[in-house]
Backbone as CSV, one residue per row, in Angstrom:
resi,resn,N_x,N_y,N_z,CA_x,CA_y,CA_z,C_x,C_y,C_z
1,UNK,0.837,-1.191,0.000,0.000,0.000,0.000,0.870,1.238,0.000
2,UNK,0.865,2.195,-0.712,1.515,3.439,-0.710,0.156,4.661,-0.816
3,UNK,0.923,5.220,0.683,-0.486,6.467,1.454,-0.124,7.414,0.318
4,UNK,-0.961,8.410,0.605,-0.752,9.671,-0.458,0.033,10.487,-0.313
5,UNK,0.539,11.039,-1.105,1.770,12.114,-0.900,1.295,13.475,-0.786
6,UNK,0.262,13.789,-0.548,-0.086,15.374,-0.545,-0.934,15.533,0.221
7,UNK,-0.525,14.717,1.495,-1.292,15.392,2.419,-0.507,16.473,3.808
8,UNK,-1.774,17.112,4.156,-0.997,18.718,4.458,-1.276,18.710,6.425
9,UNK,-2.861,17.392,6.228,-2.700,17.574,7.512,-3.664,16.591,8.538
10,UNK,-2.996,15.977,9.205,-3.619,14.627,9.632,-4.019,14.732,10.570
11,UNK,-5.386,13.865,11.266,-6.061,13.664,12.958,-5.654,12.381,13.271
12,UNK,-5.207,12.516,14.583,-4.870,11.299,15.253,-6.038,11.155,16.574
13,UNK,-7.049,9.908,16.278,-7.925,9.817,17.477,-7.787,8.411,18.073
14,UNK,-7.358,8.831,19.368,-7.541,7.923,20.366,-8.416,7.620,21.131
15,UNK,-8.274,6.441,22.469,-9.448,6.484,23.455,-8.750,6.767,24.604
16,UNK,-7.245,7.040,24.617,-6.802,7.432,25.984,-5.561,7.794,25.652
17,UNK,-5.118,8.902,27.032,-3.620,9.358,26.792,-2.458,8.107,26.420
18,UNK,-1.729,8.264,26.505,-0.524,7.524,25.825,-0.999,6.355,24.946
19,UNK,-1.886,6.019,24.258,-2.229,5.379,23.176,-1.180,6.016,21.850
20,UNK,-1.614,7.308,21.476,-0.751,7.180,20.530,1.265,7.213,20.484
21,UNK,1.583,7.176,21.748,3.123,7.406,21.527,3.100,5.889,21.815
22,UNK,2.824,4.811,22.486,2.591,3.358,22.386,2.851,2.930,20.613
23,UNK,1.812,3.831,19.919,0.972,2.632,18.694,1.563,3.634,17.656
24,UNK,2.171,4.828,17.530,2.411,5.550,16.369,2.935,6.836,16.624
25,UNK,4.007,7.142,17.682,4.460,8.043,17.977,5.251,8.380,17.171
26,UNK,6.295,7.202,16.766,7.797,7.235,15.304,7.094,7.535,14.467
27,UNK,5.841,7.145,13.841,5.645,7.723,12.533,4.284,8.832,12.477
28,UNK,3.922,9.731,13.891,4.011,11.087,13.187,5.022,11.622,13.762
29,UNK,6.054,11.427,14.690,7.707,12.220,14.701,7.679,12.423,12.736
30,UNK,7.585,11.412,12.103,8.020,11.640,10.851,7.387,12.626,9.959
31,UNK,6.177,12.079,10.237,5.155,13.318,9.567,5.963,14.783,9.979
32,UNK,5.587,14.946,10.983,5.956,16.454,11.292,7.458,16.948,10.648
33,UNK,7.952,15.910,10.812,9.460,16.091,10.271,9.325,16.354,8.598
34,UNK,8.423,15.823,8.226,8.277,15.839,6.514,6.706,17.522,6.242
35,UNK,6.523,17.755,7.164,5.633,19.211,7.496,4.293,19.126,7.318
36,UNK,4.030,17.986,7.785,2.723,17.749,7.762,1.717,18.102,9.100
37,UNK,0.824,19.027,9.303,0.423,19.329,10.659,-0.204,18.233,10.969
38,UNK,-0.534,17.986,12.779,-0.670,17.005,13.032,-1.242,17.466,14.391
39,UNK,-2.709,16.991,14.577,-3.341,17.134,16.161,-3.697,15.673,16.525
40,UNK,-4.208,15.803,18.083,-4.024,14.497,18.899,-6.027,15.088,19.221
41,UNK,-6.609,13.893,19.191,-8.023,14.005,19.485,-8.470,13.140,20.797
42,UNK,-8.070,13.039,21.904,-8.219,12.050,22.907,-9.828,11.506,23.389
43,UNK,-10.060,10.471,23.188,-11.347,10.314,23.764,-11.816,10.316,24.993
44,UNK,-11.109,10.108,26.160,-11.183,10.100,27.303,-9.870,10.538,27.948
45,UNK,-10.358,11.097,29.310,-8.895,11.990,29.875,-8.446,10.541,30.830
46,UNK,-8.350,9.054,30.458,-7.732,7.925,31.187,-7.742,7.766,32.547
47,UNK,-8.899,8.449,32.950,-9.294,8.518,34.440,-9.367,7.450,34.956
48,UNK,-9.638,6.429,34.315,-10.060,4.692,34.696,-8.559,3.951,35.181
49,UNK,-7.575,5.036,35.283,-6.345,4.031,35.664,-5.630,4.656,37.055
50,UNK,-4.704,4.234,37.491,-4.212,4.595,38.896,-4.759,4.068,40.006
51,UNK,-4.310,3.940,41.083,-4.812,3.725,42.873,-6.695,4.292,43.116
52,UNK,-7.375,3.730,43.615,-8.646,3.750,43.835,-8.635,4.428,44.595
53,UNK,-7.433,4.675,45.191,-8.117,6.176,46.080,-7.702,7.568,45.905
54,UNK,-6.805,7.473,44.829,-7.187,9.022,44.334,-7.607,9.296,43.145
55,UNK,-8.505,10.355,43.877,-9.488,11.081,43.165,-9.684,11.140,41.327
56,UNK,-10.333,10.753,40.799,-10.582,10.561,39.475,-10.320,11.889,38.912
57,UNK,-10.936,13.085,38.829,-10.618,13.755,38.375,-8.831,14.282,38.551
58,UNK,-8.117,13.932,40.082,-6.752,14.296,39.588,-6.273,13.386,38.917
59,UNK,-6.138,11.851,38.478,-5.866,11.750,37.726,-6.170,11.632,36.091
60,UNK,-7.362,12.278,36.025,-7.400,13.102,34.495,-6.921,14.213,34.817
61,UNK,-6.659,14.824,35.306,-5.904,16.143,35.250,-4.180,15.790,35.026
62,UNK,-3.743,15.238,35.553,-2.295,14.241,35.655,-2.159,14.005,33.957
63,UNK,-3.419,12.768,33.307,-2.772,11.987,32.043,-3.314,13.029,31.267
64,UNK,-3.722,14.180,31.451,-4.320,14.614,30.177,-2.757,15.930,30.096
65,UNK,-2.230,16.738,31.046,-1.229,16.979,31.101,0.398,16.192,30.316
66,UNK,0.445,14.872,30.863,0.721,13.951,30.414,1.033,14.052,28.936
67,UNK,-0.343,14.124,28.603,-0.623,13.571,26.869,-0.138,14.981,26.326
68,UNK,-0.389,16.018,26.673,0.225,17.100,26.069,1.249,17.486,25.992
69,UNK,2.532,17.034,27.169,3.647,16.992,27.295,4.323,16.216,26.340
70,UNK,3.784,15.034,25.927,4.149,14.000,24.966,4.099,14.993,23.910
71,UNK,3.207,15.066,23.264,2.878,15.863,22.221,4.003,16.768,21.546
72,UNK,3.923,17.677,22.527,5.172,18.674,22.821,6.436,18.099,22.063
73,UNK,7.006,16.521,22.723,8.106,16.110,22.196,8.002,16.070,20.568
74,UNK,7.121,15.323,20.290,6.672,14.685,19.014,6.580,16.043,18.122
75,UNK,6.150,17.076,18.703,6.272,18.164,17.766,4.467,18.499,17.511
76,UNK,3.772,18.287,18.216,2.174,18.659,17.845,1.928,19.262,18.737
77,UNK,1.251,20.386,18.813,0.366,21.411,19.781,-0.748,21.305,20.027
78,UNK,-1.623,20.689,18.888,-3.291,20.773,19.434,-3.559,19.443,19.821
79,UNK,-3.802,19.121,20.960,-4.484,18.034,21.857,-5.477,18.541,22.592
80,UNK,-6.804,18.027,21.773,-8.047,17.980,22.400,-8.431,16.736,22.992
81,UNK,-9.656,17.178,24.438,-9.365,15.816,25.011,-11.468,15.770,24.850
82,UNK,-11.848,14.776,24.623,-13.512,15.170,24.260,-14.049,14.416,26.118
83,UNK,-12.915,13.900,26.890,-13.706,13.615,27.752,-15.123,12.461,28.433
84,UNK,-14.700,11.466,27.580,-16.267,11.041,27.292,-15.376,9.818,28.367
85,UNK,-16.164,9.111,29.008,-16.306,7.942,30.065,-15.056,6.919,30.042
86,UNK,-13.522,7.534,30.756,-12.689,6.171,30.411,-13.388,4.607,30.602
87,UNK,-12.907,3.458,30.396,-13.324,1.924,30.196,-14.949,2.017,30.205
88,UNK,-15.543,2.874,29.742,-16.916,2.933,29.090,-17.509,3.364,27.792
89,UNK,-16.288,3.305,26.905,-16.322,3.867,25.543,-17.565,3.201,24.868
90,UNK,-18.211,3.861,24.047,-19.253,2.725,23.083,-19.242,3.504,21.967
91,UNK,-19.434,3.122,20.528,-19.232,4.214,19.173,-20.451,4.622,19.455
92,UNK,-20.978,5.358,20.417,-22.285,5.962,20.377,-22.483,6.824,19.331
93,UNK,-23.724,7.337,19.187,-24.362,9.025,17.972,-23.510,9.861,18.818
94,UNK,-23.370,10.031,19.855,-22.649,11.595,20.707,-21.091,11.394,20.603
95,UNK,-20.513,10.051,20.551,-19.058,10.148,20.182,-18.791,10.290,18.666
96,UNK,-19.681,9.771,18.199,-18.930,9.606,16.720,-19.398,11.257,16.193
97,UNK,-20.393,12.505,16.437,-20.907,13.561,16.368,-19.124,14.459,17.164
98,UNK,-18.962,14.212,18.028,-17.467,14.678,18.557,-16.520,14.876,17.616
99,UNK,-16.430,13.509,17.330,-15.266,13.246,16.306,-15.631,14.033,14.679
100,UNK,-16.568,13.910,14.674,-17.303,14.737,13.422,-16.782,15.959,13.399
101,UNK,-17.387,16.621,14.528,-16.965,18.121,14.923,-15.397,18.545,14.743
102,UNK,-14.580,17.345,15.468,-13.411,17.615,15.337,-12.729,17.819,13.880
103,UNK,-13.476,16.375,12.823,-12.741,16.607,11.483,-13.245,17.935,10.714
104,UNK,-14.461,18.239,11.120,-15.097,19.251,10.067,-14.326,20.805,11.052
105,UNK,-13.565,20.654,11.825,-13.014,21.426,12.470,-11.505,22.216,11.928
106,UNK,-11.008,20.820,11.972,-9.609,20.648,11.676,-9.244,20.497,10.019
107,UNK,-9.983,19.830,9.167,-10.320,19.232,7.726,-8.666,18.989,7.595
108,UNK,-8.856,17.783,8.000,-7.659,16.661,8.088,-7.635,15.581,6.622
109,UNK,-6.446,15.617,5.398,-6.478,14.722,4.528,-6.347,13.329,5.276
110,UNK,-6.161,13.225,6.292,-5.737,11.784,6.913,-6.071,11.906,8.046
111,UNK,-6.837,10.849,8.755,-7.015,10.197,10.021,-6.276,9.155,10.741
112,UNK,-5.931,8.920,11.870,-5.102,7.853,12.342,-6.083,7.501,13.955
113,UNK,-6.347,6.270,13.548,-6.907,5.703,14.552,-6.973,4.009,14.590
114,UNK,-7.893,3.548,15.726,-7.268,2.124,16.570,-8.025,1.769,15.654
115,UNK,-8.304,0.181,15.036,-8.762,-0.742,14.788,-9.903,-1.122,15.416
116,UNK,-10.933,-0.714,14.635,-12.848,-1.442,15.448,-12.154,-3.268,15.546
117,UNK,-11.472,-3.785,14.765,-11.450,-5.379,15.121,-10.341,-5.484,15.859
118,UNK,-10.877,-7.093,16.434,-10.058,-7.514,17.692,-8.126,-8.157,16.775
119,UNK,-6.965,-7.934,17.588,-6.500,-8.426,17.410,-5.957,-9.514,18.095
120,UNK,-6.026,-10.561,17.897,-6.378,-12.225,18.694,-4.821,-12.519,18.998
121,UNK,-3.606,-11.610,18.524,-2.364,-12.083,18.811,-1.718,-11.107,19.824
122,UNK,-2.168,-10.333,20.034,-1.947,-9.179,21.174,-3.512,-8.737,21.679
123,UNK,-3.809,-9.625,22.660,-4.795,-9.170,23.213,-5.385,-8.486,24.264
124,UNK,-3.501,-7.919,24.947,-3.322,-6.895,25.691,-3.934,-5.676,25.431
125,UNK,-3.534,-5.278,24.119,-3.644,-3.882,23.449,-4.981,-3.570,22.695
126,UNK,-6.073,-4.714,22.832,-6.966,-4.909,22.178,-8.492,-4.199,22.963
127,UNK,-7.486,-3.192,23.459,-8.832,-2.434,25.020,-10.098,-2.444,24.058
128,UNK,-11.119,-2.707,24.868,-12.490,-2.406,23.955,-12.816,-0.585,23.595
129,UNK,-11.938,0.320,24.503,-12.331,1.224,23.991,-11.684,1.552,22.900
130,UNK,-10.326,1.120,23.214,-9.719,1.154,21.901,-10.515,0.537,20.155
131,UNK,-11.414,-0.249,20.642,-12.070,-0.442,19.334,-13.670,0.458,19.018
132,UNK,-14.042,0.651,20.221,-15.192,1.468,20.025,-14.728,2.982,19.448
133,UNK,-13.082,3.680,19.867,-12.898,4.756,19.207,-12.772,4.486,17.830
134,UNK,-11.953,3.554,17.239,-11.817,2.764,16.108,-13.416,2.890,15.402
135,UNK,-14.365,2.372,15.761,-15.885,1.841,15.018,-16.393,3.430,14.636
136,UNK,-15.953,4.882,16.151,-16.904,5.718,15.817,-16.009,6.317,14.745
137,UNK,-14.466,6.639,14.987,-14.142,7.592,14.074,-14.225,7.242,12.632
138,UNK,-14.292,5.569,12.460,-14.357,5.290,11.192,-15.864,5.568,10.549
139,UNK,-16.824,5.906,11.553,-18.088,6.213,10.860,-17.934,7.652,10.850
140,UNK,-17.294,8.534,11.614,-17.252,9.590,11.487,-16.530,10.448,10.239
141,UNK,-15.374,9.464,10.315,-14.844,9.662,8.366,-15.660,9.478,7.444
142,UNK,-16.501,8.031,7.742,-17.575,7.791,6.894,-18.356,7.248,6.859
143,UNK,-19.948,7.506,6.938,-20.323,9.003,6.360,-20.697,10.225,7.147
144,UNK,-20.072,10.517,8.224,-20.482,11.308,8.982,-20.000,12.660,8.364
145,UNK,-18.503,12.717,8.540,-17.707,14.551,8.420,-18.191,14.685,6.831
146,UNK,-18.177,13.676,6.086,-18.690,14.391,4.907,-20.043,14.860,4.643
147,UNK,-20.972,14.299,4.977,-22.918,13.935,5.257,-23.242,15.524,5.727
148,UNK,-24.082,16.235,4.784,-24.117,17.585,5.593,-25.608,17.270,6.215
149,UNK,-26.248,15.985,5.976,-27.729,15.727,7.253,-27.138,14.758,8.135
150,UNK,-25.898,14.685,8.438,-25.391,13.825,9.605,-25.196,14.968,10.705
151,UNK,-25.633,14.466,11.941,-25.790,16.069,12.646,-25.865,16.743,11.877
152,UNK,-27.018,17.022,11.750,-27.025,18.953,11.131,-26.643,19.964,12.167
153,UNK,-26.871,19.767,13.643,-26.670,20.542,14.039,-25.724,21.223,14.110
154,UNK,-24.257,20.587,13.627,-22.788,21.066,13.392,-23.190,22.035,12.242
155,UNK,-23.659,21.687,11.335,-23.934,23.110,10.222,-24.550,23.912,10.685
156,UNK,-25.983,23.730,10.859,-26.718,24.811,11.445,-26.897,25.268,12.406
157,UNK,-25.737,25.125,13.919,-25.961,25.469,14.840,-23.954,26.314,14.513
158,UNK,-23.422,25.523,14.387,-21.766,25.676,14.141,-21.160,25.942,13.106
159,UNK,-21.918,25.835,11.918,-21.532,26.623,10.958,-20.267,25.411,10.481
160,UNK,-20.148,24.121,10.859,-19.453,23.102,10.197,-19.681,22.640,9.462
161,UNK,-19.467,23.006,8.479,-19.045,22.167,6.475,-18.145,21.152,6.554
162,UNK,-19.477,19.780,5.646,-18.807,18.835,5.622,-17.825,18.833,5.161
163,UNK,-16.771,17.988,5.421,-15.392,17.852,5.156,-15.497,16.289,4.686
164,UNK,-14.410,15.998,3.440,-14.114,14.450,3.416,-12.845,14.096,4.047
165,UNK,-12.761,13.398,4.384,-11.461,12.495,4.564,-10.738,11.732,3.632
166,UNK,-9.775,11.927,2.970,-9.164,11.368,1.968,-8.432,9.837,2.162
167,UNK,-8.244,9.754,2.949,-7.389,8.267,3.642,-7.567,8.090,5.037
168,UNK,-7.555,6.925,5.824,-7.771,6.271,6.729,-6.725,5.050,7.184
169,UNK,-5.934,5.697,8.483,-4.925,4.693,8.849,-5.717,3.732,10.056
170,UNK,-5.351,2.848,10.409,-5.674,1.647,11.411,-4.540,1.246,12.388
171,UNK,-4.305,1.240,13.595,-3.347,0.644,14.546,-4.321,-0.125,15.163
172,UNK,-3.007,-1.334,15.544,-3.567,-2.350,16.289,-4.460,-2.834,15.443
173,UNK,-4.723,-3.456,14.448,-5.612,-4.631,14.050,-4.965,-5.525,13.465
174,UNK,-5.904,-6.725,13.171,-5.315,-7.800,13.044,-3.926,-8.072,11.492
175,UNK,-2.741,-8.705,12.239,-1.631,-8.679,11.128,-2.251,-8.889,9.820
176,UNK,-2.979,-9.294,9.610,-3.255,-9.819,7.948,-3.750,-8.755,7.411
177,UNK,-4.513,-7.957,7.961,-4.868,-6.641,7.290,-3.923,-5.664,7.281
178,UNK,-2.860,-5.311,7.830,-2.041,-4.464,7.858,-0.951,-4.198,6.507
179,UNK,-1.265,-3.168,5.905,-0.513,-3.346,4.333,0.449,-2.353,4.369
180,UNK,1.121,-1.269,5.132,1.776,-0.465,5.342,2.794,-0.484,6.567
181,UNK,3.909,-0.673,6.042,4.943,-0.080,7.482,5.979,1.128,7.302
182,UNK,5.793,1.826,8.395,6.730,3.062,8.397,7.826,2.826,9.109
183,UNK,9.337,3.546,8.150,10.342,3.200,9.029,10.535,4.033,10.242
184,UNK,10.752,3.782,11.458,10.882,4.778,12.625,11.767,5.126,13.491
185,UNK,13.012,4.295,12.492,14.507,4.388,12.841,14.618,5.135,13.194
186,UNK,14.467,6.876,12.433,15.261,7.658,12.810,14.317,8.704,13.890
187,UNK,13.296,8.244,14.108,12.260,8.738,15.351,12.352,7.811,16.369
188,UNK,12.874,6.915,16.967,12.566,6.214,17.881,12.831,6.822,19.132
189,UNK,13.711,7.429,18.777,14.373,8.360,20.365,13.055,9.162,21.031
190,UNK,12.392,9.870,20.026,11.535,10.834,20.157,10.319,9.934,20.620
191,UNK,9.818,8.764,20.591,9.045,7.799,20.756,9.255,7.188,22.097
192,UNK,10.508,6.919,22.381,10.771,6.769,23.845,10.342,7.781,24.837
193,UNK,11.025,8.998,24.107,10.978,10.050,25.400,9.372,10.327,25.306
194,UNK,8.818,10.096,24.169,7.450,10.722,24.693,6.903,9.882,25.505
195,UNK,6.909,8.276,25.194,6.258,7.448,26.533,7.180,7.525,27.514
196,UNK,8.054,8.630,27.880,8.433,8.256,29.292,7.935,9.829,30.204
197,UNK,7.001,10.866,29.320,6.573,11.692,29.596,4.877,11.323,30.485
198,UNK,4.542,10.121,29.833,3.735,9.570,30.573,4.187,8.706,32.193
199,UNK,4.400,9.652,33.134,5.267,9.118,34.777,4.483,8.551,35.047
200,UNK,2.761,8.926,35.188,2.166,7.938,36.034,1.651,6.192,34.983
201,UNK,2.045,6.485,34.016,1.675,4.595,33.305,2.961,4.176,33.391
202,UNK,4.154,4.984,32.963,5.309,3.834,32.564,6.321,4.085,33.972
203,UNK,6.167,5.619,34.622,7.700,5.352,35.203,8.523,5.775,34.692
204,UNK,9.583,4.962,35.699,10.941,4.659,35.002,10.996,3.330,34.432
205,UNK,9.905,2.457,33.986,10.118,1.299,33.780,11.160,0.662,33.166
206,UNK,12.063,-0.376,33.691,13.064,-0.791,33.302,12.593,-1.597,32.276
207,UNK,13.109,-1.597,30.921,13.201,-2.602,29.696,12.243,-2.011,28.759
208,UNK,11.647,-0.993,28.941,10.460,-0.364,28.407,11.368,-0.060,26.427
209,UNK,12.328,0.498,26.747,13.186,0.645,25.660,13.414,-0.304,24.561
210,UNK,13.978,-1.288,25.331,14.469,-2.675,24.642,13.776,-3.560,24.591
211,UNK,12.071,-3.873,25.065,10.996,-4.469,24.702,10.104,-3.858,23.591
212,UNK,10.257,-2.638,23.447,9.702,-1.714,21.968,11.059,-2.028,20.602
213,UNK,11.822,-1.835,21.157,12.633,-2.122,20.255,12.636,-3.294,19.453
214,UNK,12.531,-4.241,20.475,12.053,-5.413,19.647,11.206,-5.757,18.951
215,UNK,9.991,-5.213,19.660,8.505,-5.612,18.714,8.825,-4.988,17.929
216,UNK,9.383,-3.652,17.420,8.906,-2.677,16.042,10.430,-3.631,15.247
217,UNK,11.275,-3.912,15.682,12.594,-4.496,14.915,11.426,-5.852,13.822
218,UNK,11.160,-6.600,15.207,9.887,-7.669,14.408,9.107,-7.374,13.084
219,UNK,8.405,-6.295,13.398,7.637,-5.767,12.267,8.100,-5.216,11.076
220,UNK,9.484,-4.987,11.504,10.060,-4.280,10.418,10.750,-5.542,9.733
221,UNK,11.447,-6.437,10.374,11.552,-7.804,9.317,10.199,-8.168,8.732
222,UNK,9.168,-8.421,9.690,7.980,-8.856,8.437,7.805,-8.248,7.217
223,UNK,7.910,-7.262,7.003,7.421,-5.830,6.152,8.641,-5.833,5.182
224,UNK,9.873,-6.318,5.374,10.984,-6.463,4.655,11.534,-5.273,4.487
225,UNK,11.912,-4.776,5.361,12.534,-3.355,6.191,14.197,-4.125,6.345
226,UNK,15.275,-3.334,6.030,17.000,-4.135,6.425,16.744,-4.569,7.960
227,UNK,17.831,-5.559,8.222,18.044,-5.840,9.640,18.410,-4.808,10.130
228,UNK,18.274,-4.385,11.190,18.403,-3.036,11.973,17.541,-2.155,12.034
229,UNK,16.631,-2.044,11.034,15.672,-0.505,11.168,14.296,-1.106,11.908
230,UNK,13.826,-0.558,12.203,12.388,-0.872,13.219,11.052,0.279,12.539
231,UNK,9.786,-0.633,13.170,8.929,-0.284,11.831,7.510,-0.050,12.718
232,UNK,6.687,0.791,12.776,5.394,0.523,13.339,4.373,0.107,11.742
233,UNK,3.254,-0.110,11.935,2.662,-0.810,10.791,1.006,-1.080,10.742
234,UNK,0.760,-0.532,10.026,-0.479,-0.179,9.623,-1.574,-0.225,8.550
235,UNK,-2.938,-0.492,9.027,-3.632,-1.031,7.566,-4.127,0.655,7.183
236,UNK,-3.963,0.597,5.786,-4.097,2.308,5.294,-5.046,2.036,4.386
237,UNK,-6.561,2.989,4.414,-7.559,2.588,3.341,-8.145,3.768,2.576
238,UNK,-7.981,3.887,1.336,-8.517,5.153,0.808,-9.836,5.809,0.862
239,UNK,-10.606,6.009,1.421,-11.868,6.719,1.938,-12.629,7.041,0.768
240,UNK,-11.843,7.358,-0.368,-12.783,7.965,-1.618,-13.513,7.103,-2.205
């Protein structure tokens, strides 16, 4: 699969902070590096994680900080967080209307988001919200941001013109669908430091380095990448 070359400016939607420096941090380091603008759309401020006894809202205040600090490294400024129910995600009408808002906001040639399907070989990473953000934004690419009677109220209350989406990336779904890998050799540094901007998930975790290293080294032999370069990898689908 070869993505398009003229695009000027991509959405990245997640269902929680450090999702995207995990699943695709090396390859928008690259984007940005090649001048492509690039915002972070968070679905939930990851309130659902940490010690039960403190307070939910500080830690969405903590990962959503967090996620912007990351950002920062990677080189992106706009991180919106829509807030909606950590480990209660569902592609509801009110999330996938969010995400709407956001593209007809931003009018992004490219989207980057999780996989609506399960992947059965990593079933760590296979969070269900992670697939319910996956199910809405992909209805929200299509046919929602383009549909000017999909919410109307974004037009006629917000004055949002449909927008299309030209291409559609996928993380995390299953290997057989995945037709694209990016090399992230020369971003990996920038990929580390941003998941280590996330203190309260990773820490200082020891091996955090050299257990990424490996999986993306993996992917990048599948993909037939030289020995040495490391690869994140992705199913890419043309929207038109």
């Amino acid at each position: 699969m070869s993505p398009r070359d003229d695009v000027g400016r991509a959405l990245v939607v997640t269902a929680h902070p450090d999702d995207v420096d995990f699943g695709a941090a090396g390859t928008v380091a690259a984007w940005r590096s090649a001048g492509i603008e690039v915002a972070y759309l968070v679905c939930t401020s990851g309130e659902a994680a940490g010690e039960p006894e403190v307070p939910r809202a500080e830690i969405a205040e903590t990962r959503r900080a967090e996620q912007r600090a990351a950002a920062s490294v990677i080189g992106v400024e706009r991180v919106t967080f829509l807030d909606h129910p950590d480990g209660a995600l569902t592609p509801s009408i009110e999330l996938r209307r969010d995400i709407t808002r956001a593209i007809r906001e931003f009018r992004p040639d490219r989207v980057l988001t999780w996989s609506p399907e399960i992947n059965w070989e990593m079933v760590v990473t296979t969070h269900p919200d992670h697939r319910a953000t996956g199910e809405a934004a992909f209805a929200a690419v299509y046919p929602d941001a383009r549909n000017p009677n999909a919410h109307p109220e974004l037009l006629r209350d917000e004055g949002l013109r449909p927008w299309t989406v030209r291409e559609l990336w996928l993380a995390d779904g299953p290997p057989a669908a995945r037709n694209h890998a990016v090399d992230v050799t020369d971003t990996f540094a920038k990929k580390i430091e941003a998941l280590r901007q996330h203190r309260s998930q990773v820490g200082t975790a020891e091996g955090l380095e050299e257990n990424l290293r490996q999986h993306l080294s993996r992917a990048a032999r599948r993909h037939g990448l030289p020995v040495g370069h490391l690869a994140e990898v992705f199913q890419v689908v043309d929207t038109n």
